[in-house]
MARMI-978485 format. One record per atom (N, C-alpha, C): residue in three letters; z negated, x, y. Coordinates in pm, whole numbers, plus 50000, padded with zeros to 5 digits. Layout:
BEGIN
AlaZXY
...
END
This chain:
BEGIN
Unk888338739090434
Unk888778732990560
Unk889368719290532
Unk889068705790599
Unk889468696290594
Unk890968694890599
Unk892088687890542
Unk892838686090531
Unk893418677990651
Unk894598679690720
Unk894848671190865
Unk895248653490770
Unk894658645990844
Unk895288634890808
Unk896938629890834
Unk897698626590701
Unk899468626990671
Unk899658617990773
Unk900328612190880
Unk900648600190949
Unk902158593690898
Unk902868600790889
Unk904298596190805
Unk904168589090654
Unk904668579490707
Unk904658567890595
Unk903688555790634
Unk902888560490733
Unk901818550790692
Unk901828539490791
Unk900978528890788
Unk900688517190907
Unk899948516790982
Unk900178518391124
Unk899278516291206
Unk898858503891252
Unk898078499091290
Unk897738484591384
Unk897328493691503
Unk897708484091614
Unk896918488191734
Unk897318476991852
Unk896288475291908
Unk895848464891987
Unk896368466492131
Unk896778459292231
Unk896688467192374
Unk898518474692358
Unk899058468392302
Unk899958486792277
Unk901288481992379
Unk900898465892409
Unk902358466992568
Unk902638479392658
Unk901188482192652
Unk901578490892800
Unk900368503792811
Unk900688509492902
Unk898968523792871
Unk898978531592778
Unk898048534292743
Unk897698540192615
Unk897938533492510
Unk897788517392478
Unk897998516892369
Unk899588517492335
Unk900458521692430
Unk901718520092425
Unk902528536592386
Unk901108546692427
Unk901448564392404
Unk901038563492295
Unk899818556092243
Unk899358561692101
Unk900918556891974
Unk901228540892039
Unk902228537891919
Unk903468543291944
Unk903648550892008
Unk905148563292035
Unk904598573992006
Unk903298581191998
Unk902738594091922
Unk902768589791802
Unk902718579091737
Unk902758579491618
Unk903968577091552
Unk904868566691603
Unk905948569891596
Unk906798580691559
Unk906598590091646
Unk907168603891651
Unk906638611991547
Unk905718604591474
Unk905058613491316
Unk905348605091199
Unk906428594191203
Unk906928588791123
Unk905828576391079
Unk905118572691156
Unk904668561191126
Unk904808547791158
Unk904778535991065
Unk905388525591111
Unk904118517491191
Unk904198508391243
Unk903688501691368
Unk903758487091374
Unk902588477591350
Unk901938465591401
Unk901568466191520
Unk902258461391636
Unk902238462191812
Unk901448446691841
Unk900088448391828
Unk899248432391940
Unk899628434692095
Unk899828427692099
Unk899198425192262
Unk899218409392344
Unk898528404492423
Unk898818392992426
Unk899578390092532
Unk900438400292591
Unk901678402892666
Unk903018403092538
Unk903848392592501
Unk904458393892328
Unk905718403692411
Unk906628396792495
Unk907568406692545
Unk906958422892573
Unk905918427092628
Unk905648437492638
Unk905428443892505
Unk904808439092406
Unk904448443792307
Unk905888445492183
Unk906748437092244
Unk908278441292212
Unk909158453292231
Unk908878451892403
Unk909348467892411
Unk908838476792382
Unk907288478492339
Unk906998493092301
Unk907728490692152
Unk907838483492065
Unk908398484591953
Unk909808487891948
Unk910708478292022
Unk911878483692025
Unk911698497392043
Unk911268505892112
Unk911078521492212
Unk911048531392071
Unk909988525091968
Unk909668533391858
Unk910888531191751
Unk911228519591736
Unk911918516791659
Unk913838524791691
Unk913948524791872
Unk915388529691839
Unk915498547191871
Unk913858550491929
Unk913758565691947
Unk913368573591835
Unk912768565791728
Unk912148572091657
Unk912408570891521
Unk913128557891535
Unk913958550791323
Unk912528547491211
Unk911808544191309
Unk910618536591226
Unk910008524591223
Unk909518512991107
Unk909408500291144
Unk908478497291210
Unk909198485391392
Unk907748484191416
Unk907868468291504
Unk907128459191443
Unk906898449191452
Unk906098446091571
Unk906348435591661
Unk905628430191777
Unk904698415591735
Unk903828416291799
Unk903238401991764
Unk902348401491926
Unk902078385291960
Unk901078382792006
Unk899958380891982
Unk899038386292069
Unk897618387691992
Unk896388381992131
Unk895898373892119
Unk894438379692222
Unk893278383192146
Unk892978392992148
Unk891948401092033
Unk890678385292077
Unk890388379992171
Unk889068370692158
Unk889328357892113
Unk890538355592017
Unk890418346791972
Unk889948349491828
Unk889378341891762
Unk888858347891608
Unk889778343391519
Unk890028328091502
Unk890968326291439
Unk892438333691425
Unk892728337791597
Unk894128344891568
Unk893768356891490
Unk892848367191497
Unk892768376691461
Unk892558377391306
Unk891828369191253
Unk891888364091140
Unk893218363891040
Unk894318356391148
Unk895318349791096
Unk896238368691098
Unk896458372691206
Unk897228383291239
Unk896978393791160
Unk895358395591080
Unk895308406590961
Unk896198401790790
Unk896018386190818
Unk896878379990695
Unk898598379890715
Unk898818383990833
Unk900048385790859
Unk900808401690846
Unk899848409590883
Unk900108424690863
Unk899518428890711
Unk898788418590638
Unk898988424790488
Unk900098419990405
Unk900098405490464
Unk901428400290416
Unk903358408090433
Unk903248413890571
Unk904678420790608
Unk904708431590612
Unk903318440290585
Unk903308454190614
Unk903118463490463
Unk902008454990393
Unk901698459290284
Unk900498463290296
Unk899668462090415
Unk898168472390422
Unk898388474890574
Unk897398484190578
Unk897018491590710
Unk895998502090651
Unk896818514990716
Unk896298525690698
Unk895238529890850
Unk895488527290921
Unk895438533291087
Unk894928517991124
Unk893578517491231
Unk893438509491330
Unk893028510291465
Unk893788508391557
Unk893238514691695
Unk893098504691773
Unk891398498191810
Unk891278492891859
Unk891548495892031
Unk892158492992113
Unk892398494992236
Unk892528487092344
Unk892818475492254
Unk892538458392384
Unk891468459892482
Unk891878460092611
Unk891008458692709
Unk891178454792857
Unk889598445792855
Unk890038445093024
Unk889188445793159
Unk889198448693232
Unk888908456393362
Unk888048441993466
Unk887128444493515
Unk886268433093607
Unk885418439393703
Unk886308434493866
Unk885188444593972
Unk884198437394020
Unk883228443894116
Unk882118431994115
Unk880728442394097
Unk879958440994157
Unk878588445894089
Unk877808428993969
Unk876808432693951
Unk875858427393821
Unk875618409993937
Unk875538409894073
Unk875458400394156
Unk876518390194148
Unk877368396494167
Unk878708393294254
Unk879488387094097
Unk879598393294003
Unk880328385093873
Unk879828372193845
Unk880758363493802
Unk879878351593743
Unk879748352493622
Unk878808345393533
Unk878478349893422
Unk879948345193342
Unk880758338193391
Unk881818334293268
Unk882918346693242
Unk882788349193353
Unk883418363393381
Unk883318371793296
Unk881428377493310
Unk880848383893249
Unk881468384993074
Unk881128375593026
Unk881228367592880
Unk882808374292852
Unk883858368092943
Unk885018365792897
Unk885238384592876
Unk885058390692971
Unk885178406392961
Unk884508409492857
Unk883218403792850
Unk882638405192652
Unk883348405692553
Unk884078393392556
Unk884888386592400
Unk885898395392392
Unk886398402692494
Unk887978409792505
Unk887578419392441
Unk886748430692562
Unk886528445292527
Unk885488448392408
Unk884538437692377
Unk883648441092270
Unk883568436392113
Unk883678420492171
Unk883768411292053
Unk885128410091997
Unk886398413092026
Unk887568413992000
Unk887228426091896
Unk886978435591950
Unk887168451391839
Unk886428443591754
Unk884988439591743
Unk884478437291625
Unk885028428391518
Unk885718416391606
Unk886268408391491
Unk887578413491431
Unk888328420691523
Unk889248428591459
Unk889068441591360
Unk887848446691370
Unk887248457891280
Unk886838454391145
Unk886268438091158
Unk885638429991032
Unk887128423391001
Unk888238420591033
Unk889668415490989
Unk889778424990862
Unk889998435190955
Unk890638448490897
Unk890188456690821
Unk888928457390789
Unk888328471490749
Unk888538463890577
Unk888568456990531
Unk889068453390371
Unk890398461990365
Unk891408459390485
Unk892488464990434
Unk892858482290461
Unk892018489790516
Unk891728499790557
Unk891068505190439
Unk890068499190414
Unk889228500090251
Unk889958505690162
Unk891128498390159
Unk891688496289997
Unk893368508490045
Unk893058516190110
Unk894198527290154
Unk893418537490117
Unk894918547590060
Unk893778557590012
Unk893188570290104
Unk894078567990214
Unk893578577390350
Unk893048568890450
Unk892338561190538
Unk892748555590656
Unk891478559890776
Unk891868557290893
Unk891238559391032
Unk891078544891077
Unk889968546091130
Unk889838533891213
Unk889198539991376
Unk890088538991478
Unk889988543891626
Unk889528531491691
Unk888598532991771
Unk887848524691861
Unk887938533992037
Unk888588525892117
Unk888768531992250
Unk887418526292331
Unk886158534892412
Unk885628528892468
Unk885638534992564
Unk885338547692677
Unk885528547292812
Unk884798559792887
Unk884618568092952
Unk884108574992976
Unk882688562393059
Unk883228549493113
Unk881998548493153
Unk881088538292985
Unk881268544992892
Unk880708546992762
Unk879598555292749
Unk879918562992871
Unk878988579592866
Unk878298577993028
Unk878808570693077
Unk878288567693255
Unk878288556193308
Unk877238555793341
Unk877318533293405
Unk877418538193574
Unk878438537393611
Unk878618535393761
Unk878238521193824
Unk877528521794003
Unk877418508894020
Unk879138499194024
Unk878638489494013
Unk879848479894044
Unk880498478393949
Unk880088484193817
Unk880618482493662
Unk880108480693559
Unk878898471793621
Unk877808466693550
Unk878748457593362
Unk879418448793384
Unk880198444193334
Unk880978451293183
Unk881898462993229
Unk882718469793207
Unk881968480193122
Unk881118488393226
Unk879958498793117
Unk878948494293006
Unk878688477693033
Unk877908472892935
Unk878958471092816
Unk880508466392809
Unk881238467492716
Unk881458478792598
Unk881628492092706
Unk881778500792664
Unk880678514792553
Unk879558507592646
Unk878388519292531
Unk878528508992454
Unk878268492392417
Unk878538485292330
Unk879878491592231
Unk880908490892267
Unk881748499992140
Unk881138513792109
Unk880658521092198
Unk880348534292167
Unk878988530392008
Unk878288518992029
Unk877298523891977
Unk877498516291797
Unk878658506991828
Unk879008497991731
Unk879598507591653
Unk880418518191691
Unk881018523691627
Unk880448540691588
Unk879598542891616
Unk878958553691565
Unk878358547491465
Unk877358538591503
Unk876508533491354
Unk877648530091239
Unk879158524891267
Unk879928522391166
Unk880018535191093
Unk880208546291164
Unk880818560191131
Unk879748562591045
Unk878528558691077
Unk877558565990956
Unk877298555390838
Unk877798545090896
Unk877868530090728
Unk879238540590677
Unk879918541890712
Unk881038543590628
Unk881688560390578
Unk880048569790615
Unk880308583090570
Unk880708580190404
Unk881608591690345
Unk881998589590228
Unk882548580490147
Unk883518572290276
Unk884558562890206
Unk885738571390226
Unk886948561390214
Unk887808565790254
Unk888558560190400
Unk887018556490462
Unk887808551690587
Unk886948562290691
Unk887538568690810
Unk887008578690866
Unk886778569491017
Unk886398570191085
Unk886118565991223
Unk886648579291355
Unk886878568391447
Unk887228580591569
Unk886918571991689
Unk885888578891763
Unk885678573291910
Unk886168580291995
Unk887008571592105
Unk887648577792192
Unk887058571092343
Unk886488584692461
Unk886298581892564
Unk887198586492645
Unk888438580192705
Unk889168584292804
Unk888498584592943
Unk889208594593022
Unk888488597693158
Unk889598586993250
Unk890468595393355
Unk890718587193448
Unk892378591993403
Unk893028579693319
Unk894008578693263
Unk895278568993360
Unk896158571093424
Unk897158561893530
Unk897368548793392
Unk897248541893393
Unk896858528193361
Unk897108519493516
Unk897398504793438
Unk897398494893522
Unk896168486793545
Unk894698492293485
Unk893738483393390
Unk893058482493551
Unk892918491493598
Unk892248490893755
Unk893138484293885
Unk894218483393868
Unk895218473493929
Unk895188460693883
Unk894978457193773
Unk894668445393729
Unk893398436493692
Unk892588448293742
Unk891088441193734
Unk890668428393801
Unk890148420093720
Unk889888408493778
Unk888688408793865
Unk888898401794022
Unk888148402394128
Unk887198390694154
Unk885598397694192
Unk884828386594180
Unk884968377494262
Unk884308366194238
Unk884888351794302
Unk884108352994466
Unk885218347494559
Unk884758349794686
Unk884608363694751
Unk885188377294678
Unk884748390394721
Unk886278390094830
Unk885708400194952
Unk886708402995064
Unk887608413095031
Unk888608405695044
Unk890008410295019
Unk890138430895065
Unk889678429295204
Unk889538443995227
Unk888778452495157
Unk887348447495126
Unk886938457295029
Unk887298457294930
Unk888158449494836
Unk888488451994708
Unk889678460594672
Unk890808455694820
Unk891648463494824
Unk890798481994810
Unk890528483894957
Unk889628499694919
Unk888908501794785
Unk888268497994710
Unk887998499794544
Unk888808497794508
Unk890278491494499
Unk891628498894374
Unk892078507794442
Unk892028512694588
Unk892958526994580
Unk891598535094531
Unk890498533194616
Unk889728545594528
Unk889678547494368
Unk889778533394296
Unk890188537794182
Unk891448543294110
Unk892188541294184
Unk893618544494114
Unk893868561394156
Unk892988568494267
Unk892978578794297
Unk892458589894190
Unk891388582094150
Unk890788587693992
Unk891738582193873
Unk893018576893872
Unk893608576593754
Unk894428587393749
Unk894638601293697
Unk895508609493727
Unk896338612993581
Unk895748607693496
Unk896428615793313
Unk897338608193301
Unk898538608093303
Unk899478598693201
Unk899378598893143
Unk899528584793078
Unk899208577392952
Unk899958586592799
Unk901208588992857
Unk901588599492737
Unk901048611592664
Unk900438616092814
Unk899808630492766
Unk898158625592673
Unk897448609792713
Unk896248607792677
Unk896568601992568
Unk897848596092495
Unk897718590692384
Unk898148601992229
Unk899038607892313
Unk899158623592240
Unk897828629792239
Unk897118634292320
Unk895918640292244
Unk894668630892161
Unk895008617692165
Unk893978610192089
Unk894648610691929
Unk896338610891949
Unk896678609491787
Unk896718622291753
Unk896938632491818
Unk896008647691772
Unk894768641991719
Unk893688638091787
Unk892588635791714
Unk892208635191599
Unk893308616091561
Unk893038613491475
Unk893968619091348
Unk895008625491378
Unk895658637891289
Unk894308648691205
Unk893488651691295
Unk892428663391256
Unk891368652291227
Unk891178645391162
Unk890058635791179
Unk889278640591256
Unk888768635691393
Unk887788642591496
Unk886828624191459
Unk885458628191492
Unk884608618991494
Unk884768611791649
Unk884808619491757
Unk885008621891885
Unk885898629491973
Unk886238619392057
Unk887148629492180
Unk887058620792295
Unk886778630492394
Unk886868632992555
Unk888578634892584
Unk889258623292648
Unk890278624492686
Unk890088628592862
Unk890668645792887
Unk890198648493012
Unk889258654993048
Unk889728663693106
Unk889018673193237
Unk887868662993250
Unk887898652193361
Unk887088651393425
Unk886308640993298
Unk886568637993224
Unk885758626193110
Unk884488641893044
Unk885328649492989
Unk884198663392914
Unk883178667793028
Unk883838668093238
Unk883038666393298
Unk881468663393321
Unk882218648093299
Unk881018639393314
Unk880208637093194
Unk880768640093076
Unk879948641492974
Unk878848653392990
Unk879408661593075
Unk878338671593080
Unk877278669593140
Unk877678666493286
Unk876328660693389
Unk875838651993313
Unk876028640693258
Unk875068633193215
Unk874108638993121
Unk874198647393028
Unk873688655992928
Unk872778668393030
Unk873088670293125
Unk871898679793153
Unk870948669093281
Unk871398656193346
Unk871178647493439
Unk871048634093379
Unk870098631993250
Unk870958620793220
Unk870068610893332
Unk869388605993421
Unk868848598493538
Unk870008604193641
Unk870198614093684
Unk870448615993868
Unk872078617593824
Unk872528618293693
Unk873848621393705
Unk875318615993839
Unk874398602693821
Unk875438593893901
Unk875488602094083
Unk874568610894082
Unk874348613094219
Unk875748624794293
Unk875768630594147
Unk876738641494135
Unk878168638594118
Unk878508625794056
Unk879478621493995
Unk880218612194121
Unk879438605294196
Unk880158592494269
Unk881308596894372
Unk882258592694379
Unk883118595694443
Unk883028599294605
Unk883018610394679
Unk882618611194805
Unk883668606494914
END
């Protein structure tokens, strides 16, 4: 039987961790004695989740600003966490951001910029990091992509193209990197209370009333707190899991699509 992966003692990085999930995963880990590199390109937010770990939990944890789409910063910010941390054992990519709009209605800069965040960010942060992940003698590398990873809804043309993009970047990694010592974990959260659908950026010229009605219908589907979804992802990566469905309704929809993968959406759309 595989051995659970130790989390006490070790370093996490994780991206996103102001607020959401990436803010449950670095207080689940916390609470297992691990110390903590906090990005986010919110720096005060990414403060308080550190302070939070640091005076609830008596473990070191450093804040930095980050926007995962810059390359140079990310570059610079892995020479900064080998320099003050000593390594990185743990990486959880989780930076992300939210764009409503169907495939019409976005403009392509839009398009792009939601690229560089949710896709091209993990990668350049995966290619930062994975030397120093390498050279640990346990480590995980977590990639967050989405239940719509597993489902392209309309009007998220954008967002779902991000997301099977991590899904698929990071499976093929998982099989480059069978029999190292770096393990992989993909995580598809379902409908997690997040701010990411409150803060989605709105396409240019779209009517105020309908956009309003698409964030309550979305925020109606956010029901998991973030605590309970970042606790069962660092379960996860405790048991090295290759995969996890955060949620009822995420294992759901993993299902319909698997016996529907064409008509799924027919079953799934919100009535």
């Amino acid at each position: 039987m595989t051995q659970p992966l130790r989390l006490s003692g070790r370093t996490a990085v994780i991206t996103g961790a102001g607020g959401g999930i990436g803010r449950a995963i670095a207080l689940s880990l916390a609470r297992r004695g691990c110390g903590l590199a906090l990005a986010d390109i919110d720096l005060a937010a990414a403060q308080a989740t550190a302070g939070a770990a640091t005076r609830d939990h008596g473990v070191r944890a450093e804040a930095y600003r980050l926007d995962v789409a810059d390359r140079p910063a990310v570059a610079a910010f892995a020479g900064q966490v080998a320099t003050g941390h000593g390594g990185t054992d743990i990486l959880v990519n989780n930076a992300g951001v939210a764009l409503g709009g169907t495939f019409r209605q976005v403009a392509e800069a839009d398009f792009d910029w939601l690229m560089a965040v949710n896709f091209t960010g993990l990668v350049q942060m995966t290619r930062a990091f994975l030397p120093l992940l390498s050279a640990s003698d346990d480590a995980r590398l977590v990639n967050l992509s989405s239940i719509f990873g597993i489902v392209a809804p309309p009007g998220q043309a954008a967002y779902a193209a991000s997301k099977f993009a991590v899904r698929g970047f990071t499976e093929a990694l998982r099989h480059e990197l069978a029999g190292t010592r770096v393990g992989v974990t993909l995580v598809h959260p379902g409908g997690v209370a997040t701010a990411i659908a409150a803060n989605a950026r709105p396409p240019a010229g779209a009517d105020a009333t309908t956009l309003a009605e698409q964030k309550a219908t979305a925020q109606r589907l956010l029901r998991m707190p973030p605590d309970q979804a970042g606790e069962i992802i660092v379960r996860a990566v405790e048991q090295r899991r290759d995969r996890v469905l955060v949620g009822r309704d995420a294992q759901a929809a993993e299902l319909i699509q698997r016996l529907f993968p064409t008509r799924y959406w027919s079953l799934l759309r919100p009535r």
